[in-house]
N, CA, C, O and CB atoms as a CASP TS submission, in Angstrom:
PFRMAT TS
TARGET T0000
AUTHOR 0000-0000-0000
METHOD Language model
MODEL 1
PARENT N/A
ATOM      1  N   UNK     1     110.654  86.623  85.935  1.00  0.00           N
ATOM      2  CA  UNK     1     109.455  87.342  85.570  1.00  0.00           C
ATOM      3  C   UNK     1     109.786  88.820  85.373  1.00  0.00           C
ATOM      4  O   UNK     1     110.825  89.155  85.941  1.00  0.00           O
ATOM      5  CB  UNK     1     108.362  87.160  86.640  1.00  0.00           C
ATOM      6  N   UNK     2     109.174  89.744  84.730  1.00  0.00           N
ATOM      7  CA  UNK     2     109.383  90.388  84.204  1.00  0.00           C
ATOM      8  C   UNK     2     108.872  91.731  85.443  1.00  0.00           C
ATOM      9  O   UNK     2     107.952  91.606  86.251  1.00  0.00           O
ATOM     10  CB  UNK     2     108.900  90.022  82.880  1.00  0.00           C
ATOM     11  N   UNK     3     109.540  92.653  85.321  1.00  0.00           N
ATOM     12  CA  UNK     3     108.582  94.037  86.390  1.00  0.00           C
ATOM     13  C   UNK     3     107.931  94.458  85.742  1.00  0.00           C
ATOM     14  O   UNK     3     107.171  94.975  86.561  1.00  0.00           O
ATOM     15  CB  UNK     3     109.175  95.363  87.058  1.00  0.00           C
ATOM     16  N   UNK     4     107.497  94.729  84.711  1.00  0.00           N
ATOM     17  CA  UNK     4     106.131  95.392  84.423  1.00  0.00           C
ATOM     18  C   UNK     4     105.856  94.546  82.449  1.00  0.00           C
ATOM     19  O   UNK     4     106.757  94.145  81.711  1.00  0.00           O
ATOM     20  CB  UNK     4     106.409  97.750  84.548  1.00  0.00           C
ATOM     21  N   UNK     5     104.302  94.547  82.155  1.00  0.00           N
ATOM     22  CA  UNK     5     104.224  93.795  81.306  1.00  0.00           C
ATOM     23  C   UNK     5     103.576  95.381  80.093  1.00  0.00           C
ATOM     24  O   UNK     5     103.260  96.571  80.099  1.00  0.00           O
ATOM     25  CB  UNK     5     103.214  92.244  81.835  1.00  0.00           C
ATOM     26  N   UNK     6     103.668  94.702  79.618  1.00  0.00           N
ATOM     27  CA  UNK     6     102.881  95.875  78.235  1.00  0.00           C
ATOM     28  C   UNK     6     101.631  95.000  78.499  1.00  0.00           C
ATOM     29  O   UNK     6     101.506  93.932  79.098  1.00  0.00           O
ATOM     30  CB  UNK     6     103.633  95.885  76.050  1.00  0.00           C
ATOM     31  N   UNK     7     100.405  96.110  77.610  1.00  0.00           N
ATOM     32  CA  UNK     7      99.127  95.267  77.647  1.00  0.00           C
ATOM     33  C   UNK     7      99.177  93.998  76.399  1.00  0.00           C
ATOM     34  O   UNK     7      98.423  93.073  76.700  1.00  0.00           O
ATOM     35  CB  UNK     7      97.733  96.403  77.375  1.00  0.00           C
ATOM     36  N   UNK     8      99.645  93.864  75.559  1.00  0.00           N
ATOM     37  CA  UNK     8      99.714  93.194  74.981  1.00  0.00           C
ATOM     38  C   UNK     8     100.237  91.459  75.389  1.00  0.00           C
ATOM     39  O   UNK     8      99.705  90.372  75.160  1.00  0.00           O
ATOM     40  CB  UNK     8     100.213  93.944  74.298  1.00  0.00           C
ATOM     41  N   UNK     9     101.573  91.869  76.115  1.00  0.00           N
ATOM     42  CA  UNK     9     102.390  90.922  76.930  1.00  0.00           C
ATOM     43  C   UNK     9     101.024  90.348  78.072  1.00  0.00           C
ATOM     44  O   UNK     9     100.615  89.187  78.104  1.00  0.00           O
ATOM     45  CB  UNK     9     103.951  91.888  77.803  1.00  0.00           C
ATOM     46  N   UNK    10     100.667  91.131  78.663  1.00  0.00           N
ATOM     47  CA  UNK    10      99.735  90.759  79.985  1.00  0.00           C
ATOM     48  C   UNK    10      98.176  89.793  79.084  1.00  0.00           C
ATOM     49  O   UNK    10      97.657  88.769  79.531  1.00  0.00           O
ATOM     50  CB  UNK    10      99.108  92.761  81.036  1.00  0.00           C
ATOM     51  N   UNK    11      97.883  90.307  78.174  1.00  0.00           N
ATOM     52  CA  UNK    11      96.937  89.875  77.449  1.00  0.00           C
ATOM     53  C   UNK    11      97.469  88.058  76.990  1.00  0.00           C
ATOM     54  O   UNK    11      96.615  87.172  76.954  1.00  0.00           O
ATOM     55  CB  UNK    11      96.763  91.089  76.149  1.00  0.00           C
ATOM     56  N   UNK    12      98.777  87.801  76.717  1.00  0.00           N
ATOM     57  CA  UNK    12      99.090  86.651  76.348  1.00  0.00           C
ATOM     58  C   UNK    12      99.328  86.126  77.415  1.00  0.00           C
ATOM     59  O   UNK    12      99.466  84.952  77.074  1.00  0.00           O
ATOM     60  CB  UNK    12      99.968  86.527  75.499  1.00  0.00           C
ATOM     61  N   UNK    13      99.474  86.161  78.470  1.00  0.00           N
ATOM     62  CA  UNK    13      99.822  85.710  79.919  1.00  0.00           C
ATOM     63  C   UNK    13      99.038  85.323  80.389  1.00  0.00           C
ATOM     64  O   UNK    13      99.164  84.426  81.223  1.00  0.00           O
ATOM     65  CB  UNK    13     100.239  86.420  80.773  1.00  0.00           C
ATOM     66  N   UNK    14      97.815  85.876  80.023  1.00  0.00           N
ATOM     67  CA  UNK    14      96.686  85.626  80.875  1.00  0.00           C
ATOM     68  C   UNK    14      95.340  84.942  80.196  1.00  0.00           C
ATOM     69  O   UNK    14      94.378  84.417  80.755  1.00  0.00           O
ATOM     70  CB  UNK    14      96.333  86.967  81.473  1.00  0.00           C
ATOM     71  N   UNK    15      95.673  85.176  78.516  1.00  0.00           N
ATOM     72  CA  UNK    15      94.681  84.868  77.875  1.00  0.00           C
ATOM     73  C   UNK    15      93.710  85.126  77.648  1.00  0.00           C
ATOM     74  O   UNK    15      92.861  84.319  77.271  1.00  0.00           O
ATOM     75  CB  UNK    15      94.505  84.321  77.958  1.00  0.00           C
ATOM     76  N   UNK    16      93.512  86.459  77.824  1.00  0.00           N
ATOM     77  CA  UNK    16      92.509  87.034  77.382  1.00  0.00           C
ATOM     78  C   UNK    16      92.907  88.568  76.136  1.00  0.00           C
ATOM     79  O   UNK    16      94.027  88.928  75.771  1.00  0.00           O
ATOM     80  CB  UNK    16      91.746  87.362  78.834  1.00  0.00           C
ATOM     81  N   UNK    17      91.572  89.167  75.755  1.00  0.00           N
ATOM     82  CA  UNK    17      92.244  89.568  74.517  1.00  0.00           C
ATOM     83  C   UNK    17      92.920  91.010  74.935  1.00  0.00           C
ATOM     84  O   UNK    17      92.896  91.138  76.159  1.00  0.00           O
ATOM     85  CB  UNK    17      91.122  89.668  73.182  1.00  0.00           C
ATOM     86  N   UNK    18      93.575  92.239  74.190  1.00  0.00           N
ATOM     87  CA  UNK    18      94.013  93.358  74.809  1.00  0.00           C
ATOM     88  C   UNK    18      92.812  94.097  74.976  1.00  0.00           C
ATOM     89  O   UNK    18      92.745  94.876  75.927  1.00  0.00           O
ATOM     90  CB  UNK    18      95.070  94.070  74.099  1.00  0.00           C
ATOM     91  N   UNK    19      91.528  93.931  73.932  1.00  0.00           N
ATOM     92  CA  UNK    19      90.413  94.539  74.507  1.00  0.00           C
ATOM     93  C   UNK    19      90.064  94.633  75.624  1.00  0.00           C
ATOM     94  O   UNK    19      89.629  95.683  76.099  1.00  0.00           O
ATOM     95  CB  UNK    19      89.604  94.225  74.167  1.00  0.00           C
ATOM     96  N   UNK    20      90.191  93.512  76.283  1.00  0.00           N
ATOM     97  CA  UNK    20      89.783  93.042  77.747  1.00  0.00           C
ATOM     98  C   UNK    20      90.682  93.583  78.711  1.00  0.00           C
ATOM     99  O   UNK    20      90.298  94.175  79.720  1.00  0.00           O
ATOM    100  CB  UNK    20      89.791  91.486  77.939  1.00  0.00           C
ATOM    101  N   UNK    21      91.985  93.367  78.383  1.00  0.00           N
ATOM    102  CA  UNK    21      92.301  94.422  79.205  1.00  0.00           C
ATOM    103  C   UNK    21      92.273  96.419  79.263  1.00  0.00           C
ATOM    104  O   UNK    21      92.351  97.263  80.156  1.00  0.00           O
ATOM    105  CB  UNK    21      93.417  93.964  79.257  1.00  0.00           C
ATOM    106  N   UNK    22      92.143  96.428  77.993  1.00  0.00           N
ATOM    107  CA  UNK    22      92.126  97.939  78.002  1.00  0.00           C
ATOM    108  C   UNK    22      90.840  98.284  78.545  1.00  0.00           C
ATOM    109  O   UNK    22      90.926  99.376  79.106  1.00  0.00           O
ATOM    110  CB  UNK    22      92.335  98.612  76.586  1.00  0.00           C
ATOM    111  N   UNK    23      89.800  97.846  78.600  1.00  0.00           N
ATOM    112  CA  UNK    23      88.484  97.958  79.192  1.00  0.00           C
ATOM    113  C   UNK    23      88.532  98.241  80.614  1.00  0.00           C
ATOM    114  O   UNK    23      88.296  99.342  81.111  1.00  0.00           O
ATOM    115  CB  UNK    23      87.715  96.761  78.979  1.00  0.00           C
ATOM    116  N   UNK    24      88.959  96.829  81.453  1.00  0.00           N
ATOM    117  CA  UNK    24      89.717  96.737  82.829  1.00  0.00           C
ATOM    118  C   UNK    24      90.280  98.130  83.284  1.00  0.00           C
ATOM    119  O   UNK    24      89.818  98.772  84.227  1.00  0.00           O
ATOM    120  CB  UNK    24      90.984  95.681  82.719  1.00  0.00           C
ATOM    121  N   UNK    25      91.375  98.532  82.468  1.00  0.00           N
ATOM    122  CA  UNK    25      92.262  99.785  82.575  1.00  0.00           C
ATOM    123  C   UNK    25      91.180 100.944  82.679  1.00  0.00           C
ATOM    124  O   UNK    25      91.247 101.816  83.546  1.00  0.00           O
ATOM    125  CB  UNK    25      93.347  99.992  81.189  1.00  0.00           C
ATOM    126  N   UNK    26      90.077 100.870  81.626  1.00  0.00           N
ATOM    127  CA  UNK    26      89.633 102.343  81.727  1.00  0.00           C
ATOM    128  C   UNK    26      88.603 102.181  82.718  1.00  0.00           C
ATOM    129  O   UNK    26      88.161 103.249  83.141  1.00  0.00           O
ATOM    130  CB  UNK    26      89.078 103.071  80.324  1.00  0.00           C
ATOM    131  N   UNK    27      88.085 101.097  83.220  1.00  0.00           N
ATOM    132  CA  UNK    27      86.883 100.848  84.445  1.00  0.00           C
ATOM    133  C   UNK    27      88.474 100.725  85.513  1.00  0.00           C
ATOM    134  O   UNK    27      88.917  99.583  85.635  1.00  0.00           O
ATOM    135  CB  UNK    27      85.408  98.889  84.246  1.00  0.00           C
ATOM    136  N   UNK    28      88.796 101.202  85.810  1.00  0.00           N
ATOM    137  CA  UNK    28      89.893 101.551  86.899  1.00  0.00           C
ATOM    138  C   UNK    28      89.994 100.157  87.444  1.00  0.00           C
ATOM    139  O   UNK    28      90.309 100.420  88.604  1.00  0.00           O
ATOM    140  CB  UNK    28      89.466 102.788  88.134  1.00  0.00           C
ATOM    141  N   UNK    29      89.924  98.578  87.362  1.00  0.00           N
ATOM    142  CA  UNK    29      89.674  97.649  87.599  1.00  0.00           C
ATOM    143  C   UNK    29      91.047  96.850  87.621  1.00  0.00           C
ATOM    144  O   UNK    29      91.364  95.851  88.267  1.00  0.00           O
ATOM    145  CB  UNK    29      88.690  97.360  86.861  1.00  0.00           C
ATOM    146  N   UNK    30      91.646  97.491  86.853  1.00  0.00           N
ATOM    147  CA  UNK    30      93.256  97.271  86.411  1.00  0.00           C
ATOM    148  C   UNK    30      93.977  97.933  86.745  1.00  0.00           C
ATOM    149  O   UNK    30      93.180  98.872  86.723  1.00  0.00           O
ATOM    150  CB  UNK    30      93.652  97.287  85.266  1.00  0.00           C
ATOM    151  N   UNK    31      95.368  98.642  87.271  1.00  0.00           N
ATOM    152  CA  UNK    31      95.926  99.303  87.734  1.00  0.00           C
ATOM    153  C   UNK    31      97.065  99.283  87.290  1.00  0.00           C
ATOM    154  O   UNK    31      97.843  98.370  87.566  1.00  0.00           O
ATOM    155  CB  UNK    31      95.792  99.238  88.682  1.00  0.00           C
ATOM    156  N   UNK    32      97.355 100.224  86.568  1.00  0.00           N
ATOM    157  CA  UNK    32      98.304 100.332  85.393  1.00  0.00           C
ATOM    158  C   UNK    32      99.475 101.771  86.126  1.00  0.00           C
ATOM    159  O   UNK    32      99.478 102.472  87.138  1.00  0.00           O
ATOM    160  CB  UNK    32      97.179 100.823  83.606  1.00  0.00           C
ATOM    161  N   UNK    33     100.119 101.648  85.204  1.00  0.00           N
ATOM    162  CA  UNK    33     101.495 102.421  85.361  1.00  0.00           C
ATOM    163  C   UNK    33     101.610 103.684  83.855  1.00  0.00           C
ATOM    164  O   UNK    33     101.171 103.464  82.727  1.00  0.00           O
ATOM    165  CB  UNK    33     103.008 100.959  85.303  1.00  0.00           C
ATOM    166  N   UNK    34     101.967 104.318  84.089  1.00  0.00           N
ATOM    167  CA  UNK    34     102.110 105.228  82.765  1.00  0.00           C
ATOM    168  C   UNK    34     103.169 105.978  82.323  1.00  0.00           C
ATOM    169  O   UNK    34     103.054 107.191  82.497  1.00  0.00           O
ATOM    170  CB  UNK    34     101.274 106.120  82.751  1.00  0.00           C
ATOM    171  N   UNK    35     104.534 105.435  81.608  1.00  0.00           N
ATOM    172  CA  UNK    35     105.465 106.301  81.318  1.00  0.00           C
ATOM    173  C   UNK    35     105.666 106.569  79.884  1.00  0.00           C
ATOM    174  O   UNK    35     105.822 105.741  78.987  1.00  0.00           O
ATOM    175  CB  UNK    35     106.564 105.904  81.885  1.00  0.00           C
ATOM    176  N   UNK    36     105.634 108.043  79.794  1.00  0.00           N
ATOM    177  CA  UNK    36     105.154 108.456  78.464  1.00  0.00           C
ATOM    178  C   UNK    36     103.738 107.915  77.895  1.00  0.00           C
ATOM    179  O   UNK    36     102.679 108.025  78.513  1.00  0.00           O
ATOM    180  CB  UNK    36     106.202 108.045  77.524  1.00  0.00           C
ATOM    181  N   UNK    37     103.883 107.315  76.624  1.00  0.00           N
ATOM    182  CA  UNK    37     102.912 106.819  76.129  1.00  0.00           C
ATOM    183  C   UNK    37     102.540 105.212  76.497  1.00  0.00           C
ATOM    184  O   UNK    37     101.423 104.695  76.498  1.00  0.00           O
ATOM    185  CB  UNK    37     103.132 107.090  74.846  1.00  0.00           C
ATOM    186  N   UNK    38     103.610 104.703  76.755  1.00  0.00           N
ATOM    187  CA  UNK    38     103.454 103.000  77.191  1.00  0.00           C
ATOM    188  C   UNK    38     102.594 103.040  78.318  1.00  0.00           C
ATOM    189  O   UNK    38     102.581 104.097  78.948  1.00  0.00           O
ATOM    190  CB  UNK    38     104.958 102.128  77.686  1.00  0.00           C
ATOM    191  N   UNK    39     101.837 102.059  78.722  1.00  0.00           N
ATOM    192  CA  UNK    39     101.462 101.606  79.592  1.00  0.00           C
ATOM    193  C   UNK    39     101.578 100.262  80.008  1.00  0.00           C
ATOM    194  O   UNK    39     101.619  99.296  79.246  1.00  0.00           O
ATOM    195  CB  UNK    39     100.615 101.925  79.536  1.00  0.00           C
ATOM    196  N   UNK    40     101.640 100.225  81.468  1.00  0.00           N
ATOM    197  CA  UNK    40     102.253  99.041  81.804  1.00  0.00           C
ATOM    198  C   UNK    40     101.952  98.558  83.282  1.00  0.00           C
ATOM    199  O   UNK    40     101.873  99.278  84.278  1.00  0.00           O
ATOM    200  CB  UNK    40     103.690  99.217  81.576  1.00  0.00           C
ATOM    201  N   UNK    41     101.822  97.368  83.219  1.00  0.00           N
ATOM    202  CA  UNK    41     101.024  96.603  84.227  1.00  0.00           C
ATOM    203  C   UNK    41     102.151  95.753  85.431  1.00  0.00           C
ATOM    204  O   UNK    41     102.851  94.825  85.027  1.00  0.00           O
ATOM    205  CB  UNK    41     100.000  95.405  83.251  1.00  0.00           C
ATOM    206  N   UNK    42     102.188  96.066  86.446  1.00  0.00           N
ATOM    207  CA  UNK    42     102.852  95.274  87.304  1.00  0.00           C
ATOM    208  C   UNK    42     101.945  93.750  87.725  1.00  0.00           C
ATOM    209  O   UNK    42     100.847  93.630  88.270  1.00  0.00           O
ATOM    210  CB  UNK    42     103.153  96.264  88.571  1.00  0.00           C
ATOM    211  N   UNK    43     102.789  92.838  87.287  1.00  0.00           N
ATOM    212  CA  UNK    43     102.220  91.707  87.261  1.00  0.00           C
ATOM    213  C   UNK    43     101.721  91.116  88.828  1.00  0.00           C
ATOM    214  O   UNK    43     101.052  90.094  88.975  1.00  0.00           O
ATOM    215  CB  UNK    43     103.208  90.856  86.532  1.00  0.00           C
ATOM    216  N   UNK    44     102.131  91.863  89.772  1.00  0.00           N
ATOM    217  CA  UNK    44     100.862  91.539  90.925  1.00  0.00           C
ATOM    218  C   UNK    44      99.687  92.063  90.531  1.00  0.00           C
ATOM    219  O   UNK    44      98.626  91.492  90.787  1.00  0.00           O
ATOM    220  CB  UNK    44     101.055  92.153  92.402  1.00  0.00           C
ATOM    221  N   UNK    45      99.769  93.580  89.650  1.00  0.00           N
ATOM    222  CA  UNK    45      98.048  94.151  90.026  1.00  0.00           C
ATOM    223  C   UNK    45      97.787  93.423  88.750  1.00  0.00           C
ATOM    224  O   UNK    45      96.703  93.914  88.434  1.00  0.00           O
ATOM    225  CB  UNK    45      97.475  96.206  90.114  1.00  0.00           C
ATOM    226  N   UNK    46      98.101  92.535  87.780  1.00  0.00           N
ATOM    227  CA  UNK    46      97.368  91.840  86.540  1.00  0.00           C
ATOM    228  C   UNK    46      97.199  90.799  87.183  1.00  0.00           C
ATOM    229  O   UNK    46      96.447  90.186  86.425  1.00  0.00           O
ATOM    230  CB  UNK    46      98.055  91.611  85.113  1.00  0.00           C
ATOM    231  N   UNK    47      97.436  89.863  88.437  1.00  0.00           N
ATOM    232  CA  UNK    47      97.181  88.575  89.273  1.00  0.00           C
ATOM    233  C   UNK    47      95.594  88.858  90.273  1.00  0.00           C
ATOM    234  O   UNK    47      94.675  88.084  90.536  1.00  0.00           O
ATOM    235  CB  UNK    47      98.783  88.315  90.442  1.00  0.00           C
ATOM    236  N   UNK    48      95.936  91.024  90.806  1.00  0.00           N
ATOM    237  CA  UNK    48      95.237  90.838  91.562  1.00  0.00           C
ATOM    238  C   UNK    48      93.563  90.587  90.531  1.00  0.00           C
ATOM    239  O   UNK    48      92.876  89.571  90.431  1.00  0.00           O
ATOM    240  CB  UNK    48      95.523  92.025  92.628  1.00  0.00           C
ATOM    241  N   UNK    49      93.390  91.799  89.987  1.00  0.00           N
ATOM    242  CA  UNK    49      92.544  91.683  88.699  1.00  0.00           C
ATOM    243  C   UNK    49      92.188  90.218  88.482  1.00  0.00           C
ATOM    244  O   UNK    49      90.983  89.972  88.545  1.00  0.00           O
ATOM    245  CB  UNK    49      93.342  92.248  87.386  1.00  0.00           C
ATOM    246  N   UNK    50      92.981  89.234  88.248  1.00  0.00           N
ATOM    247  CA  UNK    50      92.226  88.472  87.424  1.00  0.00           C
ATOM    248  C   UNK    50      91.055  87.378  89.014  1.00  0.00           C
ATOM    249  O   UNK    50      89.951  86.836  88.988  1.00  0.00           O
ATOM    250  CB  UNK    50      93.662  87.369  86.137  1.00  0.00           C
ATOM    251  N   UNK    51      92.147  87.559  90.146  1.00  0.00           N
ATOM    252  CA  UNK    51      91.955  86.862  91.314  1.00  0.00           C
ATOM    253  C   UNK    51      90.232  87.682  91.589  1.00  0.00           C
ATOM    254  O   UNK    51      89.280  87.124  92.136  1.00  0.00           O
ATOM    255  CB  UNK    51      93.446  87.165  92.620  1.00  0.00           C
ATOM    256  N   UNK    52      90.242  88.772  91.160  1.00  0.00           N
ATOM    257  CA  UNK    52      88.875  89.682  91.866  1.00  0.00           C
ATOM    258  C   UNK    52      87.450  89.180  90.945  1.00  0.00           C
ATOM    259  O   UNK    52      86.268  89.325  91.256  1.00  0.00           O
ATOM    260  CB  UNK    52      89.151  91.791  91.609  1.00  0.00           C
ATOM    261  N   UNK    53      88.081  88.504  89.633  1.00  0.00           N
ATOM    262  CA  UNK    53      87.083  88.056  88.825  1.00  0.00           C
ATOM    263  C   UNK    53      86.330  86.795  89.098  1.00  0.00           C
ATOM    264  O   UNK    53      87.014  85.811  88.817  1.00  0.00           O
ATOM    265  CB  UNK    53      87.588  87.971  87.681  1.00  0.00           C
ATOM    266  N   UNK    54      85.222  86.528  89.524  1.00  0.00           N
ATOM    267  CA  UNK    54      84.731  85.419  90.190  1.00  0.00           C
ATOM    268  C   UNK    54      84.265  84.844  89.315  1.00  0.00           C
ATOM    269  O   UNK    54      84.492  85.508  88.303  1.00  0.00           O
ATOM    270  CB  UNK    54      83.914  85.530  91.177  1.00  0.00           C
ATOM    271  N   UNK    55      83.816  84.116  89.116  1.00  0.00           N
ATOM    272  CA  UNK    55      82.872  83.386  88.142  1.00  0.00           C
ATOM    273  C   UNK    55      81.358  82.894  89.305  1.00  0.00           C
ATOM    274  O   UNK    55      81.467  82.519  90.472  1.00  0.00           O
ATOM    275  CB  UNK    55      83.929  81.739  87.334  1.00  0.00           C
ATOM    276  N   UNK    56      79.976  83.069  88.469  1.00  0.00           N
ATOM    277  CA  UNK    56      79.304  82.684  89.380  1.00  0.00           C
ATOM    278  C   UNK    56      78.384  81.931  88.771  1.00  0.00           C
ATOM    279  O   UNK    56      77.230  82.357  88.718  1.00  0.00           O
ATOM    280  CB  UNK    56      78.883  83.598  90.138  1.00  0.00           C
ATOM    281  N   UNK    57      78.694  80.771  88.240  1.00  0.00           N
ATOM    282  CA  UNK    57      78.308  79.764  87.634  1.00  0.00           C
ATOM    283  C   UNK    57      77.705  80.268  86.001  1.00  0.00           C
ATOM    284  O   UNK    57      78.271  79.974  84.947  1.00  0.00           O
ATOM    285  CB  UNK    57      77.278  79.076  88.639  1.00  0.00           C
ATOM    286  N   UNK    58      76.708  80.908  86.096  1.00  0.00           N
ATOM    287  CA  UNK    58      76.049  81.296  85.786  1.00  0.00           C
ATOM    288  C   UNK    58      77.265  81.297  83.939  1.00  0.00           C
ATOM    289  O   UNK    58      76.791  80.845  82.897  1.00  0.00           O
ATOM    290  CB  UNK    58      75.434  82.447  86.884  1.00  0.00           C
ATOM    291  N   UNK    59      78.207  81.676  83.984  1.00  0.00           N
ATOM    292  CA  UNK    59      79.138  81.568  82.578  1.00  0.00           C
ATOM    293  C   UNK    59      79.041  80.089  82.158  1.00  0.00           C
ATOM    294  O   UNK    59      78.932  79.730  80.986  1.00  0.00           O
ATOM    295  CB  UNK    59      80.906  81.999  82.814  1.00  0.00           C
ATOM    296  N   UNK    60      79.088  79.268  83.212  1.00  0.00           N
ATOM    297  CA  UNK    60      79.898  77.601  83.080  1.00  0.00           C
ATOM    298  C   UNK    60      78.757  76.984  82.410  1.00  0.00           C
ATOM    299  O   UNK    60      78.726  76.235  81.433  1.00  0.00           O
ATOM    300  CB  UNK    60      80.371  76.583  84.768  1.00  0.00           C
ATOM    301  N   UNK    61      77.381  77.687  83.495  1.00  0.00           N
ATOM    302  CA  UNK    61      76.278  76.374  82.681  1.00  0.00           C
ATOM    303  C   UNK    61      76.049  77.140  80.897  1.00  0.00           C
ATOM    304  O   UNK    61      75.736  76.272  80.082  1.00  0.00           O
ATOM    305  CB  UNK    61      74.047  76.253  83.851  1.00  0.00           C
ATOM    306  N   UNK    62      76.138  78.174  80.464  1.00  0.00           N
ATOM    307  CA  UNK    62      76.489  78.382  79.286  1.00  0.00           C
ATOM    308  C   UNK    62      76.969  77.724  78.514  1.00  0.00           C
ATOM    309  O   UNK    62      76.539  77.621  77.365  1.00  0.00           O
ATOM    310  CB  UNK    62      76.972  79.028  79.228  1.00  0.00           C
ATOM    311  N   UNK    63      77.886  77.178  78.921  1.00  0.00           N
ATOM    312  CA  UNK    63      78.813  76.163  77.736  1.00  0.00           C
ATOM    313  C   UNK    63      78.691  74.846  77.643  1.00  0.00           C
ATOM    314  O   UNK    63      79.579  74.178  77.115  1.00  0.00           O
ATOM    315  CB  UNK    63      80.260  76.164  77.896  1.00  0.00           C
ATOM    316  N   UNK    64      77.261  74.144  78.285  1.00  0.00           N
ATOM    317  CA  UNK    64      76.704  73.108  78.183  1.00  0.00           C
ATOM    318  C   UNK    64      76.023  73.213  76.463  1.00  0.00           C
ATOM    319  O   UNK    64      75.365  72.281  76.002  1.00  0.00           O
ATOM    320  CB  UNK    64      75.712  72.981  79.501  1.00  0.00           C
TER
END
């Protein structure tokens, strides 16, 4: 596994789009790394992120 992912990389990993994560990033929700211009995600804090996202039914019965 890799030490740190680009948002793009983390976006295919996880399946969701880079919007979604750059959003995350700027609601401080994501916890990113910054050298130079790259930014970059240590793949515990892109596990913890996705682990903090609950679902509360309320999405699931939607897709009936």
């Amino acid at each position: 596994m890799a030490i740190c992912l680009s948002v793009k990389t983390a976006s295919q990993e996880c399946g969701l789009s880079e919007r979604t994560i750059h959003a995350a990033i700027k609601a401080g929700r994501l916890t990113v790394m910054r050298v130079g211009r790259r930014v970059l995600i240590a793949p515990r804090a892109l596990q913890d992120y996705l682990n903090s996202q609950k679902s509360t039914g309320r999405e699931l019965s939607n897709e009936r």
